[in-house]
C-alpha angles and dihedrals in degrees: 000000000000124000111259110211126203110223127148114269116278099031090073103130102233134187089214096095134161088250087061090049093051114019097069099013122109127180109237130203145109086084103192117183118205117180091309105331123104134211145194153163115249112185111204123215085189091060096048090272094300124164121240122178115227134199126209115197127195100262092052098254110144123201132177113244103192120050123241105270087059131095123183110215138120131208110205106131084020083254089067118178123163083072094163151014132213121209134170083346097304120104132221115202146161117254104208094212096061097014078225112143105231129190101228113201121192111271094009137105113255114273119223115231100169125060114243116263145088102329125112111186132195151149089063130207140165128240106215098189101050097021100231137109127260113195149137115296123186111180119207112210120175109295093329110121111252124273125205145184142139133294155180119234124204113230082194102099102258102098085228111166121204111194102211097177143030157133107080124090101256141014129189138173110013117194139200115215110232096252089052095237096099138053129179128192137157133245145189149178141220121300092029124085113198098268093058098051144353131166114218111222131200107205115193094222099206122209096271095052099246115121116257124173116007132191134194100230098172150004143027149198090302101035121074125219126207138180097344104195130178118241114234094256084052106263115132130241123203137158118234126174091208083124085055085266140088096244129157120255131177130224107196090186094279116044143007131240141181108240097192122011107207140151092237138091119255090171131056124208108284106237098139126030125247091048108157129184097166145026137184117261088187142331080286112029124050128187113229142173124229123211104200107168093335094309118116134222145174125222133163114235116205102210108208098047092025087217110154123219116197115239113221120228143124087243126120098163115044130159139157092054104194111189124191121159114304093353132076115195110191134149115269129190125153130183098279100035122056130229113311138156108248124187107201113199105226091204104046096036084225125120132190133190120250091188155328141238091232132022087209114108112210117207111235091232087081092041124107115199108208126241112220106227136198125204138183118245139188109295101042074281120149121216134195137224144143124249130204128198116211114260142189121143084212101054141048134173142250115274112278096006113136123208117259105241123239105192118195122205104199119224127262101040091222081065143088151245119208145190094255123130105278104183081190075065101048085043084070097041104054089052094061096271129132117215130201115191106199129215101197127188110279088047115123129239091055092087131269089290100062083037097058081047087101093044100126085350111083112137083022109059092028092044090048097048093044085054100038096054091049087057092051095057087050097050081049096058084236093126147355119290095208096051100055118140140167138208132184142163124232100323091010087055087049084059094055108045084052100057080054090065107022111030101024097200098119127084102197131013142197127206125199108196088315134177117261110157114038097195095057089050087055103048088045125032127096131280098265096060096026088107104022088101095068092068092045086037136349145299111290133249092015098059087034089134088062092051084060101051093050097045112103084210093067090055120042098126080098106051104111097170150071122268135179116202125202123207141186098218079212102054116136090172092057116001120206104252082077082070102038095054088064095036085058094056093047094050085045086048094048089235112147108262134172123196121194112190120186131193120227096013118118131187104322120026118260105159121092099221091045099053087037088049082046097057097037086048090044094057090033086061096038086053096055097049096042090041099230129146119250119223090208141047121257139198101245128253113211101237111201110212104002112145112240 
């Protein structure tokens, strides 16, 4: 039996370190099924972040479809996603140095089938009728805002370009009936994001391939669209929350209909293209997750009678649902297993992993499952969030010592935070911390109703919630009221840097790349997001007294604790003049402040040493504000201001 040793919380020695985060662990998505192959994306930390398609045979042979030059990323929207495409074994696919879609064979050197410009392509599909690609294109063109639309694109050689639509802000998932005569797509238009609302469009595609007669079947500017697919006998599926959830309906070409009425989420908030949360089976049966309180599910869903049969599988969290005849392939992670791709067989029940984000296995006596947690708000309002004990079989504390709290405000805001396996969580338990992941109003996968919490709200609601859900653990006798700090990326770093000014509960804080100057955000940042903020809260210029109020820049007078920012030097989302403004006042106020500043990050961490130098320099910090020995050695952060 191993030795169990008493030590004060946050100087537990773990095995959980930011080389094992980073050293064997890959991001998966963009999951693509072809006969019985299987495809993804795996982005590499230990490549600089860099895309590779991979593709997964039956007899588990993998091989790597695009060379090693070559990254697979797209940057329409700035956030991308629907990179490639794979048809008839040969993959299309972005490469993010030239935004060029190139066709990639095995052996070869990439092809370019786009000219070189302006243009940045994605959500990729094949037209079988006309061989050519239809897809996303945003064109860049001096300081214009972009304008985008969709387009066919010639696999002849020539590099020719047919725009098909346009017009509207913003267009996503186009779609090419079976029988090549229809395409569907969505579109929107500023102020609107995606989850607020989307039109869906029926497009007649004539012989030549140009659009002829289109038709609005669905949707609004208060009903959000979202994967709209076409069935195999040539109706068309879509989810709408126009019940106040994200449920499946059907337009047969003449109506629509509602194929299964329930108070949970089939879609997720679009931020990246190619999202999928359901898939036909066949012309009767379709393959769908269900979001229920953040806690994912698959069922199949038999659409003549609607009758829903329960999936079996360990999962919580799934996404990319990839559906072919008598197999589903989806992204899987739970509380006690990481990210993998899993290809469950519908006729046997009985499901394998193709593979996982990490090789590392992590032994469950490090592993905190999280407890989902309800707490009252403001309002007689409920909120969510998971929350995570500290836990290490090799450690325990002193009597009548409480964990210090490390709350986490997930980025979006219209996002959300799950129960899944996060070894950068686990990083934090096994180490004596507590954790609470909030998922504040505003989140998505509640229903439209929690989602439209933010509307006019955001660094009120978020803050509150982030706050509120601190106080109840202390209440609880959960964790220590002295030691509570908070930590968030891009909005979630807005967040946090607002409950240090507004709400004053936190001792210590930690911004990834957050908002500080709301103004500046909205003057700046890129198309996607222009208008985003009057929603959250209101039109600019003309509510520019509002922005103020709720810029932590413009109030700093208040802030009272320590706080370490973190910054991609490359950032267009936001740039780092957003954390040095803050960093300046602290320094000015003789507050302790850290500023981390890396070149050729941009917004969102992709290089291994940098999220590995992150994570050493976040405890490092922690320890010396809280006061609290490290077991390890680790390579020092400058600390401005801190008392000796």
């Amino acid at each position: 039996m191993a030795q169990t040793f008493v030590a004060p919380y946050g100087t537990w020695k773990s095995p959980v370190t930011s080389q094992l985060i980073v050293g064997g662990t890959v991001g998966l998505g963009q999951l693509q099924c072809e006969g019985a192959d299987t495809y993804w994306v795996e982005t590499r930390p230990t490549e600089g972040g860099r895309n590779v398609v991979v593709q997964f045979r039956p007899d588990g042979s993998r091989w790597e479809r695009t060379p090693p030059e070559f990254n697979v990323r797209t940057r329409v929207h700035e956030y991308g996603g629907g990179a490639y495409r794979v048809q008839d074994g040969s993959v299309y696919g972005s490469s993010f140095s030239d935004h060029r879609l190139y066709r990639c064979e095995p052996g070869e050197q990439p092809v370019a089938v786009t000219s070189a410009g302006g243009e940045r392509y994605a959500d990729i599909r094949y037209d079988c009728l006309r061989r050519r690609l239809i897809c996303v294109r945003e064109v860049h063109s001096g300081d214009a805002e972009p304008k985008n639309s969709i387009a066919a694109v010639e696999l002849d050689g020539s590099g020719r370009e047919t725009g098909l639509v346009a017009g509207a802000d913003f267009y996503s998932t186009p779609r090419v009936s079976p029988d090549g005569a229809r395409l569907a797509w969505l579109s929107w238009n500023h102020p609107n994001m995606p989850w607020d609302g989307t039109e869906l469009w029926v497009g007649e595609l004539r012989r030549d391939g140009s659009l002829g007669e289109r038709r609005r079947v669905a949707g609004g500017v208060a009903e959000s669209i979202f994967q709209p697919e076409w069935s195999p006998d040539g109706d068309l599926a879509f989810v709408s929350d126009r019940s106040g959830w994200w449920n499946l309906y059907i337009w047969n070409g003449r109506e629509s209909f509602a194929l299964w009425n329930v108070s949970a989420e089939l879609g997720r908030a679009q931020w990246v293209f190619g999202m999928s949360t359901y898939g036909f089976e066949s012309e009767e049966a379709l393959i769908c997750a269900v979001n229920q309180r953040a806690i994912w599910r698959l069922v199949r869903l038999w659409r003549r009678s609607g009758h829903v049969e329960q999936l079996e599988t360990p999962y919580s969290d799934i996404s990319d649902v990839c559906v072919t005849p008598g197999r589903v392939v989806f992204c899987g992670s739970s509380p006690t297993e990481t990210s993998r791709i899993v290809e469950l067989d519908l006729h046997a029940g009985s499901h394998r992993v193709l593979h996982a984000s990490t090789d590392e296995g992590l032994d469950t006596g490090f592993v905190s499952v999280p407890t989902q947690i309800e707490f009252p708000v403001a309002g007689g309002l409920t909120s969510h969030g998971f929350f995570y004990s500290p836990k290490n079989n090799e450690f325990q504390a002193p009597p009548h010592e409480r964990p210090p709290l490390l709350v986490m405000s997930h980025g979006g805001p219209t996002a959300a935070t799950s129960s899944k396996l996060k070894l950068g969580t686990q990083f934090w338990t096994s180490r004596g911390f507590a954790v609470l992941d909030v998922n504040y109003g505003g989140s998505s996968g509640y229903g439209r109703d929690y989602r439209r919490r933010l509307d006019g709200q955001w660094g009120i609601v978020d803050v509150a919630d982030c706050t509120q859900g601190a106080r109840h653990l202390v209440e609880n006798a959960l964790v220590d009221g002295d030691r509570l700090a908070i930590r968030g990326g891009s909005a979630g770093g807005y967040t946090t840097l607002c409950a240090l000014v507004f709400a004053r509960v936190f001792k210590a804080a930690a911004s990834y790349y957050g908002v500080s100057d709301l103004e500046t955000l909205a003057r700046d940042t890129h198309k996607f997001e222009s208008r985003y903020m009057d929603r959250l809260i209101g039109a600019y210029p003309e509510t520019r007294q509002v922005y103020r109020q709720r810029s932590p820049i413009h109030f700093t007078e208040a802030l009272s604790c320590p706080i370490i920012f973190f910054q991609g030097a490359d950032d267009k989302i936001v740039p780092p003049s957003q954390a040095e403004q803050m960093v300046a006042v602290l320094r000015q106020k003789g507050l302790p402040v850290a500023y981390l500043l890396f070149e050729g990050e941009q917004h969102g961490f992709r290089k291994a040493e940098t999220i590995k130098r992150t994570l050493d320099a976040e405890l490092y910090f922690y320890a010396r504000v809280f006061r609290f020995n490290l077991p390890d050695s680790l390579e020092p952060v400058r600390i401005e201001n801190l008392p000796g």
